[in-house]
N, C-alpha and C positions, 0 to 999 in steps of 0.2 A: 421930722421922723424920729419915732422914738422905738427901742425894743424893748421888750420885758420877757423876762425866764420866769417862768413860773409850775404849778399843775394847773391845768384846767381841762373842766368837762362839759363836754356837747349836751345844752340838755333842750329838750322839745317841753315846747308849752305852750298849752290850752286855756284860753281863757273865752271870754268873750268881749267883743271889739265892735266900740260903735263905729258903722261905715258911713261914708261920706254922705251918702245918703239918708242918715238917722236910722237908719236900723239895726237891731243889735245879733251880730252875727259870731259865732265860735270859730274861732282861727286855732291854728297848731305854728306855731314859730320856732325858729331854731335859735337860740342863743347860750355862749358860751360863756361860762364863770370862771374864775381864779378862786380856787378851794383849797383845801386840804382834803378834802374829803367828801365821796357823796354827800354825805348827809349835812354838811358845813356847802355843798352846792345848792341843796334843795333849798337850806334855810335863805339862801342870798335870792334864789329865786322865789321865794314867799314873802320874802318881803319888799320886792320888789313888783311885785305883780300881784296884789289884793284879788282872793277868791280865784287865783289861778289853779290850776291842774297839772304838776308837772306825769308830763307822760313816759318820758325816758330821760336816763340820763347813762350816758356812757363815758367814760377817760378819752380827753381827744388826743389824735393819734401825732402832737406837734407839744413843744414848750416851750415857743418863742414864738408871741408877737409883738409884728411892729405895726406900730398907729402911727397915724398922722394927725395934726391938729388943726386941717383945712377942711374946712365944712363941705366942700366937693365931694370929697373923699369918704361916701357914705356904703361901700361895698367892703366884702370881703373876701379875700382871694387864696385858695391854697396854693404854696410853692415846695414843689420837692426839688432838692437841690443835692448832689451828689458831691461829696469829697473823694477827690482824686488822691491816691497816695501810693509808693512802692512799699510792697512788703518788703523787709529786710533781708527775710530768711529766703524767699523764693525768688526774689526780684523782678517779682512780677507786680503789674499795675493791678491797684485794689481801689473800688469806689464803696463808699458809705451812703447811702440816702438818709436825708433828714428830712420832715416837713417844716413850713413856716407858713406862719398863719401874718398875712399882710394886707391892710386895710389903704381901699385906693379908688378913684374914679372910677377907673374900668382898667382893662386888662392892660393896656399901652402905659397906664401911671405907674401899673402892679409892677411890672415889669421893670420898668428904672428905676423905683424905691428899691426892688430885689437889687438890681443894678451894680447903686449906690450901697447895701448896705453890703453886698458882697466883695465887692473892688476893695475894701477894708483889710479882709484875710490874707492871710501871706502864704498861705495853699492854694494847690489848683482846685477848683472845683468846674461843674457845669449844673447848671439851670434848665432841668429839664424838662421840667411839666408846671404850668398855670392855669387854674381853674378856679372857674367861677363859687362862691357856696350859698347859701341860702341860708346863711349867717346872718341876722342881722343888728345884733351888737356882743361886745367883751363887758361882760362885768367883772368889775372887780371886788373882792372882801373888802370888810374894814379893818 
């Protein structure tokens, strides 16, 4: 299991995909890049995807994922995770939501890589929501 900080942007993409069948049919895919910038997103998507269409691209709403480098592990999971902490001034409990973006078999792997990568921090936190995305890979720049 590996993490990485970075920016990256959700972007959708059109292209056309021969199916299993030999036919040639136009899909919309979801895939996210490490950029600096739209337009440094688009290019990684152009050249990665010959005669694609990108359709959208939006800032994802996370800066840290973790992969894994087990071929099982071909999903993508969103994890919001809440930091627990006292305010000083009021001394009252305050939480933080953060997302993570964690790539895993299914939800039950998702789930103990979050686990593991959390059991790390020397705050309290909780784990409160995992879901599925329609993700289905991280690019990275050069």
């Amino acid at each position: 299991m590996e993490s990485k900080t970075a920016t990256y942007f959700e972007t959708k993409v059109q292209y056309n995909k021969i199916t299993e069948d030999g036919l040639e049919k136009s899909v919309t895919e979801l895939y996210v890049v490490d950029a600096m910038s739209f337009t440094e997103a688009e290019a990684v998507i152009t050249k990665e995807f010959h005669g694609a269409y990108v359709k959208a691209i939006k800032r994802a709403n996370f800066t840290e994922v973790i992969t894994s480098k087990k071929d099982a592990d071909d999903r993508y999971f969103r994890a919001k995770v809440q930091i627990i902490y006292t305010d000083e001034k009021t001394e009252r409990e305050k939480r933080h939501s953060t997302i993570y973006l964690v790539q895993a078999a299914n939800i039950d792997v998702a789930r103990a890589y979050m686990k593991e990568f959390l059991d790390s921090w020397v705050c309290d936190f909780e784990l409160v929501q995992l879901t599925d995305t329609q993700i289905l890979d991280v690019l990275s720049h050069e």
